[in-house]
C-alpha positions in Angstrom: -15.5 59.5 -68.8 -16.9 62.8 -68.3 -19.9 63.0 -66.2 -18.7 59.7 -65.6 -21.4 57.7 -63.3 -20.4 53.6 -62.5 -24.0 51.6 -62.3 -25.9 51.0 -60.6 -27.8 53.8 -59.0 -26.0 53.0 -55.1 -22.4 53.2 -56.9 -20.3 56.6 -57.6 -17.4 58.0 -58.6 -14.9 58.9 -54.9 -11.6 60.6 -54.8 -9.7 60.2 -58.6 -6.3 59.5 -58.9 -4.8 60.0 -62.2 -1.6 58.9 -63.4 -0.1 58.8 -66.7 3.1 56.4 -68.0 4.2 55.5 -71.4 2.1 57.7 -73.0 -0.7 56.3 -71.2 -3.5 58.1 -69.2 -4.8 56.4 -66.6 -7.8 57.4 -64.2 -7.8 55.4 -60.3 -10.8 56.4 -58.2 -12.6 55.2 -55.1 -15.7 53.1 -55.8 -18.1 54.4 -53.4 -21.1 52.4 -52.7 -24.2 54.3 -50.2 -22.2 57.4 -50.2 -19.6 56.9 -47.8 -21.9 54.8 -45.5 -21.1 51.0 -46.0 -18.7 49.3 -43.6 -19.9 50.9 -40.8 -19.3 54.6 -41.7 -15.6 53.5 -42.9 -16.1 53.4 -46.5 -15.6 50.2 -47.9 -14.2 51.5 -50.6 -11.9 50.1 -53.2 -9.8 51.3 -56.4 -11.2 51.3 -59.8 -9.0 51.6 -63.4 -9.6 53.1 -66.3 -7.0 54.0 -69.0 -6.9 55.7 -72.5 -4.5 56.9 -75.0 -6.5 59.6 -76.6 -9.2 60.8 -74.3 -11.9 59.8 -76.0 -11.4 55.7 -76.4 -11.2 54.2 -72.9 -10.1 50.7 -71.4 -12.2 49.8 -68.3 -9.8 48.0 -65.9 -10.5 45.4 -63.6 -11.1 46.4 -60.1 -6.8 47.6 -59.0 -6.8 47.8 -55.1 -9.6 45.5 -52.8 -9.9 45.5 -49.4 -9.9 41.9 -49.3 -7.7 41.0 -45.8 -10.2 39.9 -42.5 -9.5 43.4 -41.1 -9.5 45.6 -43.6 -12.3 48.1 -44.0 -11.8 50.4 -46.9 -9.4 51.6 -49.0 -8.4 55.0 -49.0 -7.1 57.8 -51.6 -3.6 57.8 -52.2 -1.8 57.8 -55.4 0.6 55.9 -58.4 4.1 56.5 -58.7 6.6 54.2 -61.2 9.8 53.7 -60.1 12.4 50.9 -61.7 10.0 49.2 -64.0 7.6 48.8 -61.0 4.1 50.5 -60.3 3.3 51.2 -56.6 -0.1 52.1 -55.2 0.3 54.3 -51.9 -2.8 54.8 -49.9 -4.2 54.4 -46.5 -6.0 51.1 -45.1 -8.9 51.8 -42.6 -9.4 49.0 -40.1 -12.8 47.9 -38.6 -11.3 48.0 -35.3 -10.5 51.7 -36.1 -7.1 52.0 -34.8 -6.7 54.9 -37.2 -5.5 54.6 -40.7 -2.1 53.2 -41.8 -0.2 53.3 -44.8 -0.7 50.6 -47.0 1.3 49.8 -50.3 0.8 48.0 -53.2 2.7 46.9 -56.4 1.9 46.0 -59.6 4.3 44.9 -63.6 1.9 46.1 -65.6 -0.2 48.9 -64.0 -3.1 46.3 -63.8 -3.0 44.0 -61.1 -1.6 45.3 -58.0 -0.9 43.3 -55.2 0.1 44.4 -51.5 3.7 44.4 -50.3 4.6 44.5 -46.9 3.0 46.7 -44.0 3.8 48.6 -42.0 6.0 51.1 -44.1 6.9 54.2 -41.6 9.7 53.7 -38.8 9.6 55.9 -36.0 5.7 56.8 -36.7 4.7 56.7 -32.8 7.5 59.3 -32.1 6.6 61.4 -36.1 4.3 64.1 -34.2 1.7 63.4 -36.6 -2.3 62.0 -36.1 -3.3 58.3 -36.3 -6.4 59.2 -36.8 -5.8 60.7 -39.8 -3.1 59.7 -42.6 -3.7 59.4 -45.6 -4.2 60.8 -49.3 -0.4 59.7 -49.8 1.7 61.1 -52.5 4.9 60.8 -54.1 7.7 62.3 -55.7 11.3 62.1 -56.5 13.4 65.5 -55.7 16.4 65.6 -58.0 17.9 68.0 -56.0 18.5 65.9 -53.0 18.3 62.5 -55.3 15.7 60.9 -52.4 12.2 60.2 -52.7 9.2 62.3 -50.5 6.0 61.6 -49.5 3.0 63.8 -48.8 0.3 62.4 -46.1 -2.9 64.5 -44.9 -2.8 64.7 -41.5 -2.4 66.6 -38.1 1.0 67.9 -36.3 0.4 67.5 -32.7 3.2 69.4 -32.2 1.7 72.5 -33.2 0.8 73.9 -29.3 0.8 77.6 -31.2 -1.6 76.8 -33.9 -4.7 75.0 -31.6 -7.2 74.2 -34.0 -4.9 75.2 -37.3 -2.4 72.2 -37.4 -4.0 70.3 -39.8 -0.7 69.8 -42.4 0.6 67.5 -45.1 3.0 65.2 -43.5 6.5 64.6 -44.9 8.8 61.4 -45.2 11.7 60.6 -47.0 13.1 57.3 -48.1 16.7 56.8 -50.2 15.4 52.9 -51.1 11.7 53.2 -51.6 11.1 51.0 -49.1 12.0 52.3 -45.4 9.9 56.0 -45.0 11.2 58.2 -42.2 9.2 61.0 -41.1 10.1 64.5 -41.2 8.5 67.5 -39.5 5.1 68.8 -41.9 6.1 70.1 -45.3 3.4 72.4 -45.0 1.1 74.4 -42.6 -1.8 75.8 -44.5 -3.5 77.0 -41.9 -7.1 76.3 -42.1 -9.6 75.2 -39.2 -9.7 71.4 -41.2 -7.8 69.1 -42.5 -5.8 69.5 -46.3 -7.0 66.8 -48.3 -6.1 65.0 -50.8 -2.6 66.8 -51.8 -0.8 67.1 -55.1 2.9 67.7 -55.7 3.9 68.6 -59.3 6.7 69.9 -61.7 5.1 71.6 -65.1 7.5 74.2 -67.2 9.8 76.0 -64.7 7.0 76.6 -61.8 6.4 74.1 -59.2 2.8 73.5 -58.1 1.8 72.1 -54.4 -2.3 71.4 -54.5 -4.4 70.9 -51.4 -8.3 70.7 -50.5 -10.2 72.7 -47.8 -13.2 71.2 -47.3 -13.6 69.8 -50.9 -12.1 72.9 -52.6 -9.1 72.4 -54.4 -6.3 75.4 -53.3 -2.8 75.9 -55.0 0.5 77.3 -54.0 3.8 77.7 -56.6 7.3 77.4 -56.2 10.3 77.4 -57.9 11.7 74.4 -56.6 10.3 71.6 -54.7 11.1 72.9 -50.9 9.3 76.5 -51.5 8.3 79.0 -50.7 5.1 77.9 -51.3 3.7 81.1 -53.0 -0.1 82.2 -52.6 -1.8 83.4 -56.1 -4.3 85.7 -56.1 -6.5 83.5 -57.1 -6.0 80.1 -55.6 -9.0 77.5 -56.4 -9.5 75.6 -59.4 -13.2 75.3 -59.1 -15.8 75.9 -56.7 -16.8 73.2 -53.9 -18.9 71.0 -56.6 -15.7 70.0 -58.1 -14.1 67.9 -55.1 -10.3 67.2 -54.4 -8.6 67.6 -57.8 -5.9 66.1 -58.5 -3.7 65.7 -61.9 -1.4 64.2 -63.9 0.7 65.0 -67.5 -0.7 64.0 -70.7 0.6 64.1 -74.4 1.8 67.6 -75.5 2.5 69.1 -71.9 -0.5 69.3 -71.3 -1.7 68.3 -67.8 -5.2 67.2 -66.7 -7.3 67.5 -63.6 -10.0 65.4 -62.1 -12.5 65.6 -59.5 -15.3 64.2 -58.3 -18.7 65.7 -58.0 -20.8 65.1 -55.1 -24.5 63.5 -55.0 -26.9 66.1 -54.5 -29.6 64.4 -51.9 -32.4 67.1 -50.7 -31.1 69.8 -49.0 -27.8 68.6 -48.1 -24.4 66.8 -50.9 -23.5 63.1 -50.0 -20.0 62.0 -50.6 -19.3 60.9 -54.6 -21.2 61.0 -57.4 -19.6 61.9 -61.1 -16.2 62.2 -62.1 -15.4 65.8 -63.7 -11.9 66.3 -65.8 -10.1 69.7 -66.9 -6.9 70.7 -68.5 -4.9 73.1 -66.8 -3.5 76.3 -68.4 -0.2 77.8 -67.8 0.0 81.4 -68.2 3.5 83.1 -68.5 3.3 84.1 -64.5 2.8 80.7 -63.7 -0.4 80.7 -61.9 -3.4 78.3 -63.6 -6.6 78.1 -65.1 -9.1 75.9 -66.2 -10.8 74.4 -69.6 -12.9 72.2 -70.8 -10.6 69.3 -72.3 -11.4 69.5 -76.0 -11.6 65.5 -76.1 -14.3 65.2 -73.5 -16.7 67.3 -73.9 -20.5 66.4 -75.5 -20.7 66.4 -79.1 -23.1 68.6 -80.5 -25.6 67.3 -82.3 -27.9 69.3 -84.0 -28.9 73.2 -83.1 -31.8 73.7 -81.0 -35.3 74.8 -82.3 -35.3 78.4 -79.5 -37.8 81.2 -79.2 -37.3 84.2 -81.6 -33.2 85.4 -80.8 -33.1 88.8 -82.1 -30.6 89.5 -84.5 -28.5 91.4 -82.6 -29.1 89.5 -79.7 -30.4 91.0 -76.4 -29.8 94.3 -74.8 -30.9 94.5 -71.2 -31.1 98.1 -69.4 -31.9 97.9 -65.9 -30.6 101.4 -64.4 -31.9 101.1 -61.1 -33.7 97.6 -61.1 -33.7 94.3 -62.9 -34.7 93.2 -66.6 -35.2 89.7 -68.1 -35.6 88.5 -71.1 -36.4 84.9 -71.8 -35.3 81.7 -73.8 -37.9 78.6 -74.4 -37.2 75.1 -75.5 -33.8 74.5 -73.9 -32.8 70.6 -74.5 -32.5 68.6 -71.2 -28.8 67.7 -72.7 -27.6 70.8 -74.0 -24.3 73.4 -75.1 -25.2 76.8 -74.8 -23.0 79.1 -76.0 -23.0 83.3 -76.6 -20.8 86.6 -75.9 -21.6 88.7 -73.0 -20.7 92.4 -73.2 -21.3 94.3 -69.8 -21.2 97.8 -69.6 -18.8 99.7 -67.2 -21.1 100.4 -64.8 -23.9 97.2 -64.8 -23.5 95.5 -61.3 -24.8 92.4 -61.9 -25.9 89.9 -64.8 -27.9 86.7 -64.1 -28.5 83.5 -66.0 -31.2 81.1 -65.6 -31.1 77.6 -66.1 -33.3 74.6 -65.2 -36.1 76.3 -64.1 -39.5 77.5 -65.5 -39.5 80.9 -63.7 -36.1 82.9 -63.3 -36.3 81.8 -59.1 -37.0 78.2 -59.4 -33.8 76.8 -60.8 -30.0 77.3 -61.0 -28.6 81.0 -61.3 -25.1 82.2 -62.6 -24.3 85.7 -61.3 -21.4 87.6 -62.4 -20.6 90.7 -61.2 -18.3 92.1 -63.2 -16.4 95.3 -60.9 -16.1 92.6 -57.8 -14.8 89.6 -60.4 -16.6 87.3 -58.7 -18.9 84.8 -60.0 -21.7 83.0 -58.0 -23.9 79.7 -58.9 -27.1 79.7 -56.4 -29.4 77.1 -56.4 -32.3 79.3 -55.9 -34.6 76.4 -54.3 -31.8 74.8 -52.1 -31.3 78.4 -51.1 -34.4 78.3 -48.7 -32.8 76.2 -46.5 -29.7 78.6 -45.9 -27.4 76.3 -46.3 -24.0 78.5 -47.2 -22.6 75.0 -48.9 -24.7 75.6 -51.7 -23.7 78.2 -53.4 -20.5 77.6 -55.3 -18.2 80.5 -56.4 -14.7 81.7 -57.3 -13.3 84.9 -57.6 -10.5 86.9 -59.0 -11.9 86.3 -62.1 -10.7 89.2 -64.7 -12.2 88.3 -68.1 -16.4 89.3 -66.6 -15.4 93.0 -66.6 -14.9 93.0 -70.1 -16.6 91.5 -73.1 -16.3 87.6 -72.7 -17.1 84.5 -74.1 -19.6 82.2 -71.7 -20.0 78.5 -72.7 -22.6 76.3 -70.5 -22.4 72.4 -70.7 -26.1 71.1 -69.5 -25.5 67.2 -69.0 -28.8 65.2 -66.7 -28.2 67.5 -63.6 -24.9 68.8 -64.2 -24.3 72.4 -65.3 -21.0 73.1 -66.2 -19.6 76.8 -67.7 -16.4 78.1 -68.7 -15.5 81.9 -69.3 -13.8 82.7 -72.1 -11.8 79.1 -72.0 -9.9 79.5 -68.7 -12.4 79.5 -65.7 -14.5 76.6 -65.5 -17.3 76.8 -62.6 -19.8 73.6 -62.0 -22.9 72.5 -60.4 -25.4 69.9 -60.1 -29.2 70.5 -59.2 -31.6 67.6 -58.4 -33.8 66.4 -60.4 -34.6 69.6 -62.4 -35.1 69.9 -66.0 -36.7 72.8 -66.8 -36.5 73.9 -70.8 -36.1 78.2 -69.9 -33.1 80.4 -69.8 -33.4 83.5 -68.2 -31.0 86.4 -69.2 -31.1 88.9 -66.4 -29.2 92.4 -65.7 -29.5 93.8 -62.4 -28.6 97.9 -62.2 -26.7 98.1 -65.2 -26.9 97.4 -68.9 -25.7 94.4 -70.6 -25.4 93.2 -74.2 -26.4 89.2 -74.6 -25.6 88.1 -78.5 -23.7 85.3 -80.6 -26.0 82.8 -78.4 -26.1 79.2 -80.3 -27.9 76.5 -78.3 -27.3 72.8 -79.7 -28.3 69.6 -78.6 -25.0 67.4 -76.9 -24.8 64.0 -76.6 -21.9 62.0 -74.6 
């Protein structure tokens, strides 16, 4: 399920939903068909299963939540939640006579076939405050503290008269029977000039974790307890904009996975869905998170790679006052590139190369290690200046120091991790070029341990 694609070519992976019960991991996502366009702009999407126990064998589920009433149009993202031996489906339902989008429900004995329960399921919702032209993305969870169950709804408080064009929020309702939701005033305010998508609401050790997406980028807070305050790390994003809308759930061991989608690159613009991306989160003693590539999931390697002459002790690029490159030939189309980068105190930047026959004509990685800040540039999407492009994070500590770089080439995804806590992807179109370029701009960097193998899902 990595780089997980449906067929055919019109059909991709939407918003993912994962849930995980009885030691049981189980992946929902939109089925997009036409990126976003069918149903008259509205979606027409439905829910999609799949399950596993291990990660690696999976269960493909028949199709969980249609749209299948006269007036329904698509079915939006929501999530699962089990409560007394029963398994409930929130989402939204959008309606071809667009009179916003309403909260739906289904329920289901088994997890499998779901089937829709009463509607509607808010009292008091034309007096709530909030937008009914936008609510959804629903999702639960039960606060011990005050024994009732919460809900979490993207939307907008029109309420807010101090925050014009900043009240987009995650709505808040309560319910002591799981059946009756009452709304409450927002649970929180990010302030952004857009909507928070997509939310998630979590417990993992002693941190609590609130997740929320600006504009496809997935954004965290922590708390110690489920009301807040809703801390601010330094660094906040899980990934750059290629990896849309995370959200997670538990799986064997603690451990707690994430999934995204990644969107379609089309020209010089992204359509809505494409592949589905997973990561396991990382806990470190502070409680903020990283990122790695689930040790299940990833592409087997297959045998190593037939390269250009590596010297032995790998490459050392100077570049005082300018730029130096060195090259790689013969890089497989499906590929894991591995190596150890050592930048010296004072280098500015380092480069790599990927996709493309010359060092300009593909994807390039740039660190720069005194700033923390890495940035992937598709060099010929670039010319049309669009800003949404180029995919980075920052606050990244471990590229000022030596650190480990592994690169996951799958058909036209390109997917790194530093040093096994900071995973950064993109996708270019329809370029397979066999080079890497190793590059050091005003600085000196060492380039060596590099082990290229074939992978194969």
């Amino acid at each position: 399920m990595q780089y997980f694609k449906p067929q055919p070519e019109n059909l991709s992976v939407g918003d993912c939903m994962p849930f995980f019960h009885d030691g049981i991991f189980h992946l929902f996502y939109l089925l997009d068909e036409d990126h976003h366009h069918k149903n008259d702009g509205l979606g027409g999407h439905i829910w999609e299963h799949a399950s596993t126990s291990d990660l690696r064998n999976w269960i493909q589920h028949p199709s969980a939540v249609l749209y299948d009433l006269p007036d329904e149009a698509s079915i939006c993202t929501g999530s699962v939640f089990h409560n007394a031996g029963v398994y409930y489906a929130f989402y939204s339902t959008r309606y071809f006579d667009r009179r916003g989008e309403i909260l739906s429900c289904s329920a289901s004995s088994d997890c499998t076939l779901f089937r829709k329960t009463d509607k509607p399921l808010i009292a008091g919702f034309d007096k709530s405050g909030y937008s009914r032209k936008d609510f959804r993305d629903s999702v639960v969870f039960h606060n011990g503290e005050d024994n009732s169950f919460h809900m979490l709804a993207t939307s907008a408080w029109e309420k807010a008269e101090a925050l014009p064009g900043y009240n987009g929020c995650l709505a808040h309702l309560v319910s002591d029977d799981f059946k009756k939701w009452t709304p409450l005033e927002p649970f929180f305010i990010p302030g952004y000039e857009t909507l928070p998508e997509c939310p998630d609401i979590f417990q993992w050790n002693k941190w609590h974790y609130l997740l929320f997406s600006i504009k496809g980028v997935t954004h965290y807070r922590m708390a110690r307890n489920w009301n807040g305050p809703w801390l601010k790390p330094p660094h906040d994003t899980l990934d750059g904009l290629m990896a849309r809308v995370f959200k997670t759930a538990p799986f064997t061991g603690n451990r707690r996975l994430a999934v995204a989608f990644v969107p379609t690159v089309k020209g010089d613009s992204l359509a809505y869905a494409g592949r589905a991306v997973f990561r396991e989160l990382l806990q470190y003693p502070d409680g903020t998170l990283g990122t790695c590539f689930p040790a299940e999931m990833q592409p087997e390697d297959k045998e190593t790679a037939q390269l250009s002459t590596i010297p032995p002790s790998g490459f050392n690029l100077n570049a005082e006052s300018s730029m130096q490159i060195a090259e790689l030939k013969g890089i497989p189309d499906n590929a894991h590139i591995s190596m150890r980068i050592k930048p010296a105190a004072d280098t500015y930047c380092l480069k790599l190369g990927l996709r493309g026959e010359t060092p300009v004509d593909g994807g390039i990685i740039s660190f720069y290690p005194k700033d923390k800040i890495i940035i992937f540039q598709d060099k010929v999407l670039a010319k049309s200046l669009l800003d949404n492009i180029i995919v980075r994070v920052d606050a990244v500590e471990d590229i000022s120091q030596d650190f480990i770089l592994d690169i996951y080439l799958y058909e036209d995804v390109i997917d790194i991790c530093v040093n096994g806590r900071q995973c950064l992807l993109n996708c270019l179109e329809k370029r397979t070029g066999g080079n890497l370029f190793l590059m050091v701009h005003c600085g000196s960097t060492i380039f060596d341990e590099i082990n290229v193998a074939k992978s194969d899902l």
